[in-house]
C-alpha positions as CSV (number, residue, x, y, z in Angstrom):
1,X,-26.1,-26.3,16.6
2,X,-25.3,-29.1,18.9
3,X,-25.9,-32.7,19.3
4,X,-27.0,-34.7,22.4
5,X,-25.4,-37.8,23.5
6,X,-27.1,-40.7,21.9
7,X,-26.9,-43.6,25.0
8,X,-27.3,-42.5,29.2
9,X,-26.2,-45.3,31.6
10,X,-26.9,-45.2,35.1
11,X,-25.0,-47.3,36.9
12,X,-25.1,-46.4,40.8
13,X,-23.1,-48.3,43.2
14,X,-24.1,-49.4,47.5
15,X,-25.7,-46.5,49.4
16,X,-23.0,-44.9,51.4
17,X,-24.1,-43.8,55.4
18,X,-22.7,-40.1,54.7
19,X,-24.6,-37.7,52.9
20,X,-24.3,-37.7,49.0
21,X,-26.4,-36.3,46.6
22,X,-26.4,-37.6,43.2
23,X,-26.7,-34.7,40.1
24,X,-28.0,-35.2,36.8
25,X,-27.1,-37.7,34.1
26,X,-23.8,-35.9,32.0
27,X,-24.9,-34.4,29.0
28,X,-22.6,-34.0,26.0
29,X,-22.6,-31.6,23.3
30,X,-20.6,-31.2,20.0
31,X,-19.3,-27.6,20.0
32,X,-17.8,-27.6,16.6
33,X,-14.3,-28.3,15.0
34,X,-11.0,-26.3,15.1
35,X,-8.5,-26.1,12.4
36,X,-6.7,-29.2,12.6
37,X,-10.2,-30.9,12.2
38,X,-10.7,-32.0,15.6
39,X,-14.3,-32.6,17.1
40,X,-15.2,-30.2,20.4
41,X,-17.2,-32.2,23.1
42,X,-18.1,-31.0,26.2
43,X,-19.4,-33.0,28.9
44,X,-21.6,-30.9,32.0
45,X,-23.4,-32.3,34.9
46,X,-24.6,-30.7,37.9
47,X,-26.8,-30.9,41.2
48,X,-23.7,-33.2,43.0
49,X,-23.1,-33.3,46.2
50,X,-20.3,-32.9,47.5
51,X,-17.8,-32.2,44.3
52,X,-17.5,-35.1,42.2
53,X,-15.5,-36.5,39.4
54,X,-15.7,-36.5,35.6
55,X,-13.4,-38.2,33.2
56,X,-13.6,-38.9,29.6
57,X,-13.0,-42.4,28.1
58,X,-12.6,-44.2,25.0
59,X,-14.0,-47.1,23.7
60,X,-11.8,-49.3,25.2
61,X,-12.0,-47.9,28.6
62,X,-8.5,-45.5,28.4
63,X,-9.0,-42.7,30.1
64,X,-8.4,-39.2,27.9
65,X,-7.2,-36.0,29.3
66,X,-9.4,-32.9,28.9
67,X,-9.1,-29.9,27.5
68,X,-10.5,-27.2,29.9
69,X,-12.4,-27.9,33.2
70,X,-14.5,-25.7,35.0
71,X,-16.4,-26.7,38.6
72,X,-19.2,-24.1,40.0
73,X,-21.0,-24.5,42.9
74,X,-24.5,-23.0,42.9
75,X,-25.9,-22.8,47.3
76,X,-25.2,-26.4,48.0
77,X,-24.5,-28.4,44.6
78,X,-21.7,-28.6,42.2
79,X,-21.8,-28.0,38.4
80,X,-18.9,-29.7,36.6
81,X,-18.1,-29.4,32.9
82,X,-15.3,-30.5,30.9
83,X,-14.1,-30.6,27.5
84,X,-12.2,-32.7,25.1
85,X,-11.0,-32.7,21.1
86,X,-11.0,-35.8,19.6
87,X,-9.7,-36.7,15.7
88,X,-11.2,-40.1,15.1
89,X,-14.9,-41.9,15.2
90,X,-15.8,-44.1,17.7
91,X,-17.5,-44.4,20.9
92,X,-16.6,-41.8,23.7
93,X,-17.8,-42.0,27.6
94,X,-18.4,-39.2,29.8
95,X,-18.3,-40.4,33.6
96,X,-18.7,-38.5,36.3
97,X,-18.2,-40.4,40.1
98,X,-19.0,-39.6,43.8
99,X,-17.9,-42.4,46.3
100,X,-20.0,-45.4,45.1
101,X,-22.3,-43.6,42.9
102,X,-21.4,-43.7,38.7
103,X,-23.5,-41.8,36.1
104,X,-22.3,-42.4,32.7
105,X,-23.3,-41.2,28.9
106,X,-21.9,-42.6,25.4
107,X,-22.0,-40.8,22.4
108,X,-20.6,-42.6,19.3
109,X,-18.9,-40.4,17.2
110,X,-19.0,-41.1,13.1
111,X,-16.9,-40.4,10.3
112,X,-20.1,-38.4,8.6
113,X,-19.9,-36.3,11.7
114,X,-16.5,-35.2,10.9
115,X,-17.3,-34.8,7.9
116,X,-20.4,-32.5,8.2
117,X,-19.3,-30.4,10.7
118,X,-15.9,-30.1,8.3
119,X,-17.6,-28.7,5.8
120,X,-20.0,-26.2,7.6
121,X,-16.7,-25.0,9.4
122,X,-15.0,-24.5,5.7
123,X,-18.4,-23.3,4.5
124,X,-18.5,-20.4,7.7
125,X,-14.9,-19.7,6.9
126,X,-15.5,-19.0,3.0
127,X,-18.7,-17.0,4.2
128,X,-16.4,-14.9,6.7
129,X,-13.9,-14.1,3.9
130,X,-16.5,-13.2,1.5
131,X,-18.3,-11.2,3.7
132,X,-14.9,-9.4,4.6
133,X,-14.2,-8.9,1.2
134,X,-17.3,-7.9,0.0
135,X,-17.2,-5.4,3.4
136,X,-14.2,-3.5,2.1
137,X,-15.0,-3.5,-1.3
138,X,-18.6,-1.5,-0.2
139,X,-15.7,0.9,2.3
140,X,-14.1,2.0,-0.9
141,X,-16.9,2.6,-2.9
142,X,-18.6,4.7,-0.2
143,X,-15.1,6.5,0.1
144,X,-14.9,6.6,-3.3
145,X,-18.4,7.9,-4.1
146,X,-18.1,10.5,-1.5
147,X,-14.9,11.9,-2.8
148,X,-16.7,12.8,-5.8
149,X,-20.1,13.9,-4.7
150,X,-17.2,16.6,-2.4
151,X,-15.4,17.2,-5.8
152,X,-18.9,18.1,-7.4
153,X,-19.7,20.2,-5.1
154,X,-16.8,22.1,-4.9
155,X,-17.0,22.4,-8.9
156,X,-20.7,23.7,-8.8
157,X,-19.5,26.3,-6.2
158,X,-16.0,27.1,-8.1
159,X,-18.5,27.9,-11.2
160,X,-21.0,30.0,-9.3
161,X,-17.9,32.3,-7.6
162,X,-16.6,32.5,-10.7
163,X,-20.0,33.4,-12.3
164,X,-20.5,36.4,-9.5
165,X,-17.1,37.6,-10.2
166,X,-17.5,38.0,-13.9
167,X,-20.8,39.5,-13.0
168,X,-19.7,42.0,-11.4
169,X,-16.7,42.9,-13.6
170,X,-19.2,43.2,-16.6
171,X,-19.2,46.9,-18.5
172,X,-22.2,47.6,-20.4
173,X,-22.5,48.1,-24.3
174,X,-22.7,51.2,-25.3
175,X,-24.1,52.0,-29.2
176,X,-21.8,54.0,-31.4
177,X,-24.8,55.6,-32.8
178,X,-26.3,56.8,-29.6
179,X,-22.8,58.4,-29.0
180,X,-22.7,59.8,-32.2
181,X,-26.5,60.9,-31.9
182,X,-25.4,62.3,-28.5
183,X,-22.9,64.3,-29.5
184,X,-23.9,66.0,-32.7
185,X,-24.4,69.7,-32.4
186,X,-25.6,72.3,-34.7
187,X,-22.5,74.6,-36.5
188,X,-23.4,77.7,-38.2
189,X,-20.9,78.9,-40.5
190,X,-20.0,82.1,-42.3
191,X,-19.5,82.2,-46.1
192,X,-17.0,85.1,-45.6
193,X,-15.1,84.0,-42.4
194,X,-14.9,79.9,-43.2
195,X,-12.3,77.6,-44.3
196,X,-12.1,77.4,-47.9
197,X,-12.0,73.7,-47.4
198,X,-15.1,73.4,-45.5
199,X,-18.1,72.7,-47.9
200,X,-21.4,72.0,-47.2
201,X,-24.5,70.6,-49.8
202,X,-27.4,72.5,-50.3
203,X,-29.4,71.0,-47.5
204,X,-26.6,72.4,-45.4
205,X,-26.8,69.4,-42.5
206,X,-23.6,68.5,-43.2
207,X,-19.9,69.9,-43.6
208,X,-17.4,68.3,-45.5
209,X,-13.7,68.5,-45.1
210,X,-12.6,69.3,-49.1
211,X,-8.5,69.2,-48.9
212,X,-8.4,69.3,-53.0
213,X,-9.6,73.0,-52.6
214,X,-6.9,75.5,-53.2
């Protein structure tokens, strides 16, 4: 957000018999604050011909040094813009001079300006940490989740290898009375020729092993 200069003053000087063509009125803007609380103002003007010069002043007419300054020329016209920091309220001049020609804007700079554009840079930097914060805090949660949607995975497929592997190491059941059904056979025996511990009922299905016999 900016803010344009609140007075323009024109002041322009005897005509001069070489060429000279005067630019537009300087326009100043507030560019924000740094750290050490210090109001940004840059000053721009352009359409001059030839190159002329801008200085900032105070209110009592001292002349302040500025911070950057930058001349373009675009075809035949100059563009000048310059910047300065100032800590204190009060009126501030941007001049720019060619020969006998002046152009001249005031901006008046108050202690609720410091002040508000104090806080919204203390507000953007608490919003920049936040954000940063809040920015790794949402890194390590993705991380965090993705571990373990991985680790779930790899359970799931540990469980189904292991399933297949017991799968296929499974014997079948077999019934002990199949086996036995299986493997009865019929036995014929001779009353002369058998053991005389073998005994058998009167149904004769069955032999018994009779170890009391004599």
């Amino acid at each position: 957000m900016k803010f344009i200069c609140l007075t323009l003053l024109i002041i322009s000087g005897a005509a001069d018999s070489r060429s000279v063509v005067v630019g537009s009125p300087p326009v100043i803007t507030v560019d924000g604050v740094d750290r050490s609380g210090g109001l940004h103002l840059q000053c721009e003007s352009e359409g001059w011909y030839p190159e002329p010069d801008l200085e900032w002043l105070d209110s009592e007419g001292v002349r302040l040094s500025s911070e950057t300054t930058e001349t373009h020329r675009n075809t035949d016209r100059f563009i000048v813009k310059h910047t300065i920091i100032v800590y204190h309220s009060g009126k501030i001049h941007c001049r720019v001079k060619l020969r006998h020609h002046m152009l001249e804007t005031l901006i008046i700079s108050s202690s609720s300006m410091f002040n508000l554009w104090r806080t919204a840079a203390i507000l953007f930097s608490v919003i920049v940490v936040i954000s940063g914060f809040a920015g790794i805090l949402l890194t390590v949660f993705l991380h965090k989740y993705r571990e373990h949607n991985q680790l779930q995975t790899e359970k799931r497929r540990i469980k189904h290898e292991l399933d297949k592997l017991l799968q296929s190491q499974k014997i079948p059941k077999v019934m002990i009375t199949d086996l036995e059904t299986d493997m009865a056979v019929n036995v014929t025996l001779d009353a002369d020729s058998a053991n005389s511990c073998l005994t058998g009922p009167e149904d004769k299905e069955e032999v018994i092993n009779d170890r009391t016999a004599p």
